[in-house]
FIVO-619361 format. One record per residue (C-alpha): residue in one letter; x, y, z. Coordinates in Angstrom, 1 decimal. Example, Ala and Ser with C-alpha at 12.3 -4.5 7.8 and 13.67 -1.06 7.14 Angstrom:
% residues 2
+-----+--------+--------+--------+
| res |      u |      v |      w |
+-----+--------+--------+--------+
|   A |   12.3 |   -4.5 |    7.8 |
|   S |   13.7 |   -1.1 |    7.1 |
+-----+--------+--------+--------+
This chain:
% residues 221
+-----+--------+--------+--------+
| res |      u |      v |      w |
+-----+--------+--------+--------+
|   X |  -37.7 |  -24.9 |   26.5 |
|   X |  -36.6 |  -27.7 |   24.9 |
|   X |  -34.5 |  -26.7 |   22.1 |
|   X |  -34.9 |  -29.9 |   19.9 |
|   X |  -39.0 |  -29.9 |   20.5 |
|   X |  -38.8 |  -26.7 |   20.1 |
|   X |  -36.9 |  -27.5 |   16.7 |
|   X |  -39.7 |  -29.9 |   15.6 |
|   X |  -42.3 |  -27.5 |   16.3 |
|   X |  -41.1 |  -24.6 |   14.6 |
|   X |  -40.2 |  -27.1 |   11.3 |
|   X |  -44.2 |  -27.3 |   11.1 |
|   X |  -44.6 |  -23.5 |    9.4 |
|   X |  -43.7 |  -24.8 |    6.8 |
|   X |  -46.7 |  -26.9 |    6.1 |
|   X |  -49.5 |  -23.9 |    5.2 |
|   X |  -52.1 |  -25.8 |    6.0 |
|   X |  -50.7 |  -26.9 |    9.7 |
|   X |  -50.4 |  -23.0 |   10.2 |
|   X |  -53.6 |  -21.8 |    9.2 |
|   X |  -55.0 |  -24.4 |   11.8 |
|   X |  -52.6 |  -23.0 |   13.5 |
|   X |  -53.6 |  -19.1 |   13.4 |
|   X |  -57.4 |  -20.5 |   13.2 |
|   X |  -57.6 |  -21.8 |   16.8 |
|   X |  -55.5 |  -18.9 |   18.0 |
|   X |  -57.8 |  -16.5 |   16.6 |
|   X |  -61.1 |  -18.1 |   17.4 |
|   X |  -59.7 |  -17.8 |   21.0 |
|   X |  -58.9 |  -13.8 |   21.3 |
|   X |  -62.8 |  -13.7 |   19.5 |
|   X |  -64.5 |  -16.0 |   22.2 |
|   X |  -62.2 |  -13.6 |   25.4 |
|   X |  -63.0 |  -10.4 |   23.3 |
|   X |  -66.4 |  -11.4 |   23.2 |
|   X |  -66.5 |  -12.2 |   26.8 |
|   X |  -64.9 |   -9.5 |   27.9 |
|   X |  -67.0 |   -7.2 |   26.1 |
|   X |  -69.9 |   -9.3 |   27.9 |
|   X |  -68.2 |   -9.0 |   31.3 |
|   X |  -67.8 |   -5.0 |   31.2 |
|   X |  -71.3 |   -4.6 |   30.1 |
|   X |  -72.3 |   -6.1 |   33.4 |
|   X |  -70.0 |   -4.9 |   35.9 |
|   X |  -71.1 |   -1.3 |   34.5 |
|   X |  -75.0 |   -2.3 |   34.8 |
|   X |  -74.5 |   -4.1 |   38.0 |
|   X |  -71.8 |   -2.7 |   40.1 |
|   X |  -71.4 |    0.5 |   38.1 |
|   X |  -67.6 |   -0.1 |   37.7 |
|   X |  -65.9 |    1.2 |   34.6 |
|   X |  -62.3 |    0.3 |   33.9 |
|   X |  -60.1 |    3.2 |   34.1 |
|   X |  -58.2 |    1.5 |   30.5 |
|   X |  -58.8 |    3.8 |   27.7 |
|   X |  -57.3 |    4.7 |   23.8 |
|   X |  -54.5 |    6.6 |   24.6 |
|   X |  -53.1 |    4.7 |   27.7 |
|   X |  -50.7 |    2.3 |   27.1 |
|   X |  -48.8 |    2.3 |   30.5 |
|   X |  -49.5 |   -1.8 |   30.7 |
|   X |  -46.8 |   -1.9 |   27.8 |
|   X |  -44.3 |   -1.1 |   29.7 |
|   X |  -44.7 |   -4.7 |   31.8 |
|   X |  -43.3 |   -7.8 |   30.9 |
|   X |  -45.6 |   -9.4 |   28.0 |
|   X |  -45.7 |  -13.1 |   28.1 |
|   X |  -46.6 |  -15.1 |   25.4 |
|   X |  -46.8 |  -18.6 |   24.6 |
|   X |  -45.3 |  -20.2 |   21.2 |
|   X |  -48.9 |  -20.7 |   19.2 |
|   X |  -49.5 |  -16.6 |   20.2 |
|   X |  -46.5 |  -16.1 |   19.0 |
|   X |  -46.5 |  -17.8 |   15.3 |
|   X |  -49.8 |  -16.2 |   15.2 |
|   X |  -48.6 |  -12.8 |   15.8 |
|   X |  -45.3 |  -13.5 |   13.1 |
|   X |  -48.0 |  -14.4 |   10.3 |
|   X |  -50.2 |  -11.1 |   10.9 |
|   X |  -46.7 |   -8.9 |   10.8 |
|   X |  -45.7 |  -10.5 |    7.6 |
|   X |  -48.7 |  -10.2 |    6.5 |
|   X |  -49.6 |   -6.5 |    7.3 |
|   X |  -46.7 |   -5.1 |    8.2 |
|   X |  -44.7 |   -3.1 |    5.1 |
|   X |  -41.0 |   -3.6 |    5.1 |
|   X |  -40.4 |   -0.2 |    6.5 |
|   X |  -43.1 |   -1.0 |    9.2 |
|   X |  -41.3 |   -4.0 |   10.1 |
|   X |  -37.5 |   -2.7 |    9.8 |
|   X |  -38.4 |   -0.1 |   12.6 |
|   X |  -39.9 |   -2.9 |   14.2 |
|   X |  -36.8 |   -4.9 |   14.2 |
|   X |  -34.8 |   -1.8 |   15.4 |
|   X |  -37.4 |   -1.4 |   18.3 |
|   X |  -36.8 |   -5.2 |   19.2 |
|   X |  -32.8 |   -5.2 |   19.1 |
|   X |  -33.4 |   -1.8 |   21.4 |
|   X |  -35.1 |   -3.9 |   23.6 |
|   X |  -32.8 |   -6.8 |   23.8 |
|   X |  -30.0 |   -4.7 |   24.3 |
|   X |  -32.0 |   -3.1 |   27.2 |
|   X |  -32.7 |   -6.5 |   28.3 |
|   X |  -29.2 |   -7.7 |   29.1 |
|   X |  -28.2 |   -4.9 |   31.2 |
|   X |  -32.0 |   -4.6 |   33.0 |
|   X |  -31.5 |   -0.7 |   34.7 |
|   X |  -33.5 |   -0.7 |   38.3 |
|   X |  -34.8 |    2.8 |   37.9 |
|   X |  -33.6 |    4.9 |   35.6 |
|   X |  -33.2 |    8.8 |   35.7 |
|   X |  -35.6 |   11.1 |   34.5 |
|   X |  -33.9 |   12.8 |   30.9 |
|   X |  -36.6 |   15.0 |   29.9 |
|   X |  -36.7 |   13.7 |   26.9 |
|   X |  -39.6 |   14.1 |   24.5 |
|   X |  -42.5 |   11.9 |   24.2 |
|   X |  -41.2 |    9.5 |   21.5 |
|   X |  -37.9 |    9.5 |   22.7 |
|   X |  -39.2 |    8.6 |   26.2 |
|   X |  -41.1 |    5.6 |   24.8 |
|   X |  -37.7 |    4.3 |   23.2 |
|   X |  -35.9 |    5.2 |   26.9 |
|   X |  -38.3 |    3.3 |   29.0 |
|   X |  -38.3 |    0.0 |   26.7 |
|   X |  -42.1 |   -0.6 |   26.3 |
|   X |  -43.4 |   -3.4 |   23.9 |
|   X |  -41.9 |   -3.0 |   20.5 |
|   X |  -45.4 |   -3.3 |   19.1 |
|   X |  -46.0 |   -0.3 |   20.5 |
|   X |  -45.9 |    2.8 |   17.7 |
|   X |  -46.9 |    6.2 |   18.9 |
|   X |  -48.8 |    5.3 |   21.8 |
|   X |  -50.9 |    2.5 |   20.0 |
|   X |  -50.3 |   -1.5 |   19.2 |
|   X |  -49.5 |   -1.8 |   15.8 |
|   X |  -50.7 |   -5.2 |   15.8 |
|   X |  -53.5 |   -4.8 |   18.2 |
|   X |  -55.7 |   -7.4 |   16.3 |
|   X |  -53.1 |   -9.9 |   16.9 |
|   X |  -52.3 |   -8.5 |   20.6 |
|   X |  -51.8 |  -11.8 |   23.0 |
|   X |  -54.1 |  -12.8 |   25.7 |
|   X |  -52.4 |  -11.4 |   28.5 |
|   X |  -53.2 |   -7.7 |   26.8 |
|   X |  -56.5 |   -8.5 |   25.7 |
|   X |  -57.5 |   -9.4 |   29.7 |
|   X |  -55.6 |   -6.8 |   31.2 |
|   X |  -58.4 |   -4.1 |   32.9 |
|   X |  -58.4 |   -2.1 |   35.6 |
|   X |  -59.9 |    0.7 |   37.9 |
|   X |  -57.2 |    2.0 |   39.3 |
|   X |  -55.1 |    5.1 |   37.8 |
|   X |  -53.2 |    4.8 |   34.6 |
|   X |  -50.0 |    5.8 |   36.8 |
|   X |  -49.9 |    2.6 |   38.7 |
|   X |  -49.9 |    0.4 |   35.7 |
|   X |  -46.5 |    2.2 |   34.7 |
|   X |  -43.0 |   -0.2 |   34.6 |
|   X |  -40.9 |   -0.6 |   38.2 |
|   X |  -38.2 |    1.5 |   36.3 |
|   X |  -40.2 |    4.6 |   35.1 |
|   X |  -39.6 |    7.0 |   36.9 |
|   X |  -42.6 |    8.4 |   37.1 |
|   X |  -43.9 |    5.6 |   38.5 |
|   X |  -46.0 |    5.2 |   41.7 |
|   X |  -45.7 |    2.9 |   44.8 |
|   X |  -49.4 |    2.3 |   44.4 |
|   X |  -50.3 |   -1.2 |   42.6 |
|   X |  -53.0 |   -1.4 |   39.7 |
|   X |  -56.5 |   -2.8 |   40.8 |
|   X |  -57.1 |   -5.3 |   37.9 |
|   X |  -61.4 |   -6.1 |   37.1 |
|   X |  -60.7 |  -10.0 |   37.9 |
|   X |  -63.3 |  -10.8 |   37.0 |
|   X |  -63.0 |  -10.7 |   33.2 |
|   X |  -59.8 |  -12.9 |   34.2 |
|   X |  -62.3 |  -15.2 |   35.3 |
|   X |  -64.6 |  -15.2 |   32.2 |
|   X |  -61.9 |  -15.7 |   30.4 |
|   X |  -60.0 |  -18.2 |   31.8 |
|   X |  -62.2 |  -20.9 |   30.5 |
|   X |  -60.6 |  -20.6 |   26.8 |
|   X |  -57.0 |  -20.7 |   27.1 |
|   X |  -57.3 |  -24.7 |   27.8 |
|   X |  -57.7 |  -24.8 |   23.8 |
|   X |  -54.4 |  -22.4 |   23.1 |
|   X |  -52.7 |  -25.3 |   25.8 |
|   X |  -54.5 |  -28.2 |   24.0 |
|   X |  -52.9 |  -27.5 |   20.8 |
|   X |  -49.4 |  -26.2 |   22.1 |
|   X |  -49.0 |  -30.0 |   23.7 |
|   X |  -50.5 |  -31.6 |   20.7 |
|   X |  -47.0 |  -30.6 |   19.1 |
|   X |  -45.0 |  -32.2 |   21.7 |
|   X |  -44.6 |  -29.1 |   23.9 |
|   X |  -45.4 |  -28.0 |   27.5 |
|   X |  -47.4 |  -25.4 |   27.2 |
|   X |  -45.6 |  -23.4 |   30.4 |
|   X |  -42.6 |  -24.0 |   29.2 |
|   X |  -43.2 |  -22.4 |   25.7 |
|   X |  -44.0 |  -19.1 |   27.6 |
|   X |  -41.6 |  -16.0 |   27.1 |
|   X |  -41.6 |  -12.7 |   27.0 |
|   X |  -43.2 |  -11.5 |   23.9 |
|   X |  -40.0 |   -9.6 |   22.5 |
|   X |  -38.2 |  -12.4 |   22.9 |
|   X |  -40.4 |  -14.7 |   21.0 |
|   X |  -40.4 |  -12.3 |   18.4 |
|   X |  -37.1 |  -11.8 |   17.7 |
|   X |  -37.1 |  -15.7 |   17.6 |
|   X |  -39.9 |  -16.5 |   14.9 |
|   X |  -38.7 |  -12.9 |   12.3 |
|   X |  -35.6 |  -14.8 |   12.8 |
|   X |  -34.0 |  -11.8 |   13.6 |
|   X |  -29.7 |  -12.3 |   14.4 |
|   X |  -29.8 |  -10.5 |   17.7 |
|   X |  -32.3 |  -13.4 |   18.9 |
|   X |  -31.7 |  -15.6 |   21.8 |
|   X |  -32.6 |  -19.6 |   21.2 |
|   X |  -35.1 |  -21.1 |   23.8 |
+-----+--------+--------+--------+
């Protein structure tokens, strides 16, 4: 991206109104896809008797690369420093840099440690949002999450670099991908409003964050 439009973007959060329009539009967005997606499983269930195989508890998908675009982004910064207590959000910042570091040396597969559970979410680099199994900012969790379903085994869904990971790929439900699709145009809409391309404001969602906490360790688009 751009790092001067980028520059002129990111000087906007400082107008509170701009940024409550802002978080408003991204918001009203994850409730029209939640909303559909809620739709979508209720029929596939009635219809084709297909339940997805997603569940509380599994949190495999957060070992993938997250993308997110910039408005997502901003959107999830606000709900942190907003919700989050200084503790919560210290550990998050350790979790981030523990990613980054990760990040720059990017391991193929590494070796089973036997480690313990917690431990082995911190080996295996998942999101940072994720705390115990769970998304500490699940409200606020970006599109790509909230459309992610399948009905294949939790296994498949794991990270190239688990170990315990399978050769078999996850069968996403596309259709809620389809449902959906029809509301990211407004996310787009107001990213190149600002004076951005929308694709080229896509990162992956540490990255971003790292960027708007303003955290030293982060990398400038």
């Amino acid at each position: 991206m751009d790092t001067v439009v980028y520059n002129r973007f990111a000087d906007k959060r400082d107008s509170g109104p701009l940024i409550l329009r802002q978080e408003d539009i991204v918001n009203r967005v994850y409730s029209s896809v939640d909303e559909a997606v809620d739709c979508e499983l209720k029929r596939l269930y009635v219809e084709e008797g297909i339940v997805p195989t997603c569940k509380s508890g599994c949190f495999q998908c957060c070992g993938q690369h997250i993308l997110m675009n910039i408005a997502e982004a901003q959107a999830l910064t606000q709900y942190i420093q907003h919700e989050f207590s200084s503790d919560q959000i210290e550990d998050l910042r350790l979790r981030t840099h523990q990613w980054h570091k990760w990040d720059e040396t990017r391991p193929v597969r590494p070796h089973a440690t036997g480690e313990n559970e917690q431990n082995s979410l911190y080996t295996h680099h998942y999101c940072p949002m994720l705390v115990e199994g769970e998304c500490s900012a699940y409200p606020m969790r970006p599109l790509i999450c909230r459309r992610h379903f399948v009905s294949s085994d939790p296994p498949a869904c794991r990270p190239f670099y688990d170990p315990e990971s399978n050769e078999d790929d996850p069968v996403p439900l596309a259709t809620i991908i389809t449902v959906t699709n029809q509301f990211s145009p407004r996310i787009k809409d107001l990213i190149e409003n600002a004076g951005l391309s929308f694709y080229g404001s896509i990162m992956l969602l540490p990255h971003w964050l790292a960027i708007e906490m303003n955290w030293e360790f982060a990398i400038a688009p």
